[in-house]
N, C-alpha and C positions, 0 to 999 in steps of 0.2 A: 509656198514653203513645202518642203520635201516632208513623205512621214518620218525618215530616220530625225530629223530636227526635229518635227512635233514629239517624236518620242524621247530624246534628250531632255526636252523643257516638262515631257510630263512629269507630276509629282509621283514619287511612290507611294503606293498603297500598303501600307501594314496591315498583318492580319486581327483583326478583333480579339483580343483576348479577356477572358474571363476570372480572376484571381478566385475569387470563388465557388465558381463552376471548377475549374482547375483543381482545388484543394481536394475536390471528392471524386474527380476521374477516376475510374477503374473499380473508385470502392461500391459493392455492394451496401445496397438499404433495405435491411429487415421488412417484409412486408406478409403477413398470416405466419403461419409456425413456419413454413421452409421456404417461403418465397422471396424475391428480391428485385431490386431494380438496381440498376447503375448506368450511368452515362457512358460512353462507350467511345463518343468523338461529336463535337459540334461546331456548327459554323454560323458566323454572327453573334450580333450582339444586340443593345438598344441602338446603337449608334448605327449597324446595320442598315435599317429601319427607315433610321433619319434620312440618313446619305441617301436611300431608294427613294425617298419620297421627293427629295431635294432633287437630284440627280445630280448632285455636284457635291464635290468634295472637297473641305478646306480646314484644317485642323484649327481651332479657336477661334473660327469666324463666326460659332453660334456660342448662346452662353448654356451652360446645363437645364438651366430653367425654361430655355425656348424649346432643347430638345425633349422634353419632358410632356409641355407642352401640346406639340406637333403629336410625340404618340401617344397623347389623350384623346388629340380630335380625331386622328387618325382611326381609332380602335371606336373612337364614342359616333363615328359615320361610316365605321363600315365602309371604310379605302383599308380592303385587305392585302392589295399585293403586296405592297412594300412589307406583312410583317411573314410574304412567301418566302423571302431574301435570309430566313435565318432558317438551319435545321440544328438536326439533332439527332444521333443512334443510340439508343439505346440496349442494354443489353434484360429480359427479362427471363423470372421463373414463375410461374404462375399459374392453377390449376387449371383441369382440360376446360372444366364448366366455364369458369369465367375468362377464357380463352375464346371460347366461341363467341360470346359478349362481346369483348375487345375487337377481334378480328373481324366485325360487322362495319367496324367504322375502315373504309376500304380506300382512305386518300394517303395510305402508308406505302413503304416498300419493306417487306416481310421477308424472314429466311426462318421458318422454323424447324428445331430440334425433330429430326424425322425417327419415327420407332420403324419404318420398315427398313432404314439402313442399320438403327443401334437399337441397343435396349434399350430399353422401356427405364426412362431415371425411378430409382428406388426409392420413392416418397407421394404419398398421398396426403394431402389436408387432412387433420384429426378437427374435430369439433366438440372443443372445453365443455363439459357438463352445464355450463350455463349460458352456454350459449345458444341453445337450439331455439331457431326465434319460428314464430307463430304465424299461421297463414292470415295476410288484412284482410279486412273482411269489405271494407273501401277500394282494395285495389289490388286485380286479379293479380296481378302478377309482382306483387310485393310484400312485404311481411310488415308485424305490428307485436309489440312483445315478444316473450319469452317462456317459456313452457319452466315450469317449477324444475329446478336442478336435478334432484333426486329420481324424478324422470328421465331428465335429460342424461343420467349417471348410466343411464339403461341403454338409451341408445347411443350415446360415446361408447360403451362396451359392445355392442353389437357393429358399432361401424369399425371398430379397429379389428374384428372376427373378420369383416369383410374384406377390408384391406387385406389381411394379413391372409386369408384365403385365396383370395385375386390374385395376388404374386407369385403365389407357392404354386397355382394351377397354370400363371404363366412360364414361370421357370420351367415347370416341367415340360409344359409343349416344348422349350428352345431346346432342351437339354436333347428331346427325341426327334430334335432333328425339324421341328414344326419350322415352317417358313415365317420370320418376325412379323410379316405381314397379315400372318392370319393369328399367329398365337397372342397380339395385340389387343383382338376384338371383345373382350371381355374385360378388359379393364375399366377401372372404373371412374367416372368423370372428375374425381375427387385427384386423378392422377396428375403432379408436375409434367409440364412441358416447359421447354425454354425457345426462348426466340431473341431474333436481333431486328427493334424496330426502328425504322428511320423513317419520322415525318418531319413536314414544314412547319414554321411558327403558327403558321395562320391554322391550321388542322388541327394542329395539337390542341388549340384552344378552342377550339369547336368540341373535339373529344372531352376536354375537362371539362366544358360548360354541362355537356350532356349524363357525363360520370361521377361528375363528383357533387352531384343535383341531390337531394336527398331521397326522390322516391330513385334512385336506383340501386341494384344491388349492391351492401356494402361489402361484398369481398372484392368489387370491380371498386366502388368506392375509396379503398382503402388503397388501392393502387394506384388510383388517379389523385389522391390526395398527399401521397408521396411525390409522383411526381412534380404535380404543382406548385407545395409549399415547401418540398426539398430541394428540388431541380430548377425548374422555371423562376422560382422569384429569384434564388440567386444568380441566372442565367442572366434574365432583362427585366429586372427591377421595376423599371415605369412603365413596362408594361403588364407585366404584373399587377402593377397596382393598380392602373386603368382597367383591365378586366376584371376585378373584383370588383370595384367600382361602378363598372356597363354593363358587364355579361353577369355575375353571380351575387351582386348587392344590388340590383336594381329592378326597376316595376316599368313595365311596359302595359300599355293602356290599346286596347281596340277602340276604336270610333267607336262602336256602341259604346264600350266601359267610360269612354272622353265623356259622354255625352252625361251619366250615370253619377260620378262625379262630380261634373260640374253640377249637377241639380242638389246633390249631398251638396256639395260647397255652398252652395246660397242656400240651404236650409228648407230647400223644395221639396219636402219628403214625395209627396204625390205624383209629382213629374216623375222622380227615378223611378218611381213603382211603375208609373203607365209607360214609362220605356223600355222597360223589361217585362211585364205584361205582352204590350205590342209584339215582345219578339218572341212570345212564346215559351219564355221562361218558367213562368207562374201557373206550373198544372198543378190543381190539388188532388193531394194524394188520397187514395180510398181510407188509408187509416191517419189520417190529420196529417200539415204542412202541405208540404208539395214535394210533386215527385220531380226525381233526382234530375238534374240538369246541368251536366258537366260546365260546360259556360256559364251558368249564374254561379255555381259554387266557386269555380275561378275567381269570378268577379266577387263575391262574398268573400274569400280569401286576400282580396288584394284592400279592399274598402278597410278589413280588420287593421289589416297591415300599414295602412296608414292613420290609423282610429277615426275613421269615419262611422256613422251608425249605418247601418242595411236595415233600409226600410221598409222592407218586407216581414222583418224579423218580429 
């Protein structure tokens, strides 16, 4: 058979479309005081997905519930290509700091808003009097409370001094002629940039699993939880809900923690303890307990979370 005949008998393919993805195209979605996300242009769907993983295509020859299915196991065993087959551009504004945060995760295709061809956009993140949160004292590089308002009233005033300083000493460099390139360098990280990102399904959900975790920063936070619960669910639905599911509602076990459990399970207080003893868990600390042990605390985190006792405790 000739191809011009195989191509006569093949089916057409239609494009995926999305009614609800659709209904918010082009709009922007409030994210910190001046920031935003919006969808920009995407391609695929759940059904995507399916097709990729099938390699065949046949319209009502699956029922909804089989494709549903397929990208549960799909997602829950980690057969990532088929969820390569869908993207998505977005368009964002987002401050310089948690820009750099974002722009670490490097499986995207980036265009951003350049200051050595334009100005510098006219907005810095302010931070509400009650919002100033507190250095953790668990974990270097994240916070824990909130500093008393009336505090925070002080340095809200002192950072809008700064902003509103940083610009005026920027403007002046352009006005005299300073090259954008250098009179930029003083700005401060609190400053809007915008960019146009375009990643894969599969990445994307990598990035949210890691952003929208809770020890991470919640100004990256807040933008990845936009994404995900504004964008993505309405995008592909079941898979959405399988990654909440496998990736961010669910407990994953190390062979040691298997081992640890199953001794809690039967009621073997003494095994779990000499299993983590063995592995060097159980230092005692000069001032009572034991010293800190990121992998028991783990494992002590996960034991609560299923209300298991920690029988070391």
């Amino acid at each position: 058979m000739s191809n011009d005949t195989e191509a006569t008998h093949a089916e057409r393919l239609e494009r995926p479309r999305v009614e609800a993805l659709d209904r918010i195209l082009g709009e922007p979605i409030k994210v910190l005081d001046d920031g935003f996300v919006r969808v920009v242009d995407y391609m695929g769907a759940d059904e995507s997905i399916v097709q990729a993983a099938r390699v065949s295509y046949g319209k009502g020859t699956k029922k909804v519930l089989e494709d549903r299915g397929l990208i549960r196991y799909l997602l829950r065993h980690r057969h990532t290509t088929p969820f390569e087959m869908c993207e998505i551009k977005l368009h964002v504004r987002v401050p310089m700091d948690c820009w750099r945060q974002w722009i670490r995760h490097r499986s995207a295709s980036v265009n951003e808003y350049s200051t050595r061809y334009s100005i510098a956009i006219d907005a810095a993140q302010a931070t509400p009097p009650g919002e100033w949160r507190m250095q953790s004292t668990g974990n270097r590089q994240g916070s824990a409370g909130f500093l008393d308002p009336e505090a925070g009233a002080a340095l809200s005033n002192e950072e809008a001094e700064l902003h509103k300083e940083s610009r005026r000493i920027y403007e002046a460099r352009i006005e005299k002629g300073v090259a954008r390139e250098q009179a930029r360098k003083d700005l401060p990280l609190s400053t809007y940039t915008e960019a146009y990102w375009k990643i894969d399904l599969h990445n994307l959900l990598h990035f949210l699993a890691l952003r929208m975790e809770d020890h991470s920063q919640l100004e990256i936070r807040n933008y990845a939880k936009c994404i995900g619960e504004d964008i993505v669910a309405k995008w592909v639905p079941f898979t959405w809900e399988a990654f909440i599911d496998y990736r961010m509602n669910s407990t994953a076990l190390s062979a040691i923690e298997r081992e640890v459990v199953r001794a809690v399970a039967k009621g073997d207080a003494a095994l779990a303890r000499k299993i983590v003893e063995d592995r060097g868990w159980l230092e005692p600390a000069a001032s009572g307990g034991w010293k800190r042990n990121r992998e028991r605390e783990e494992l002590e985190s996960k034991l609560s979370d299923l209300n298991l006792a920690v029988p070391w405790k």
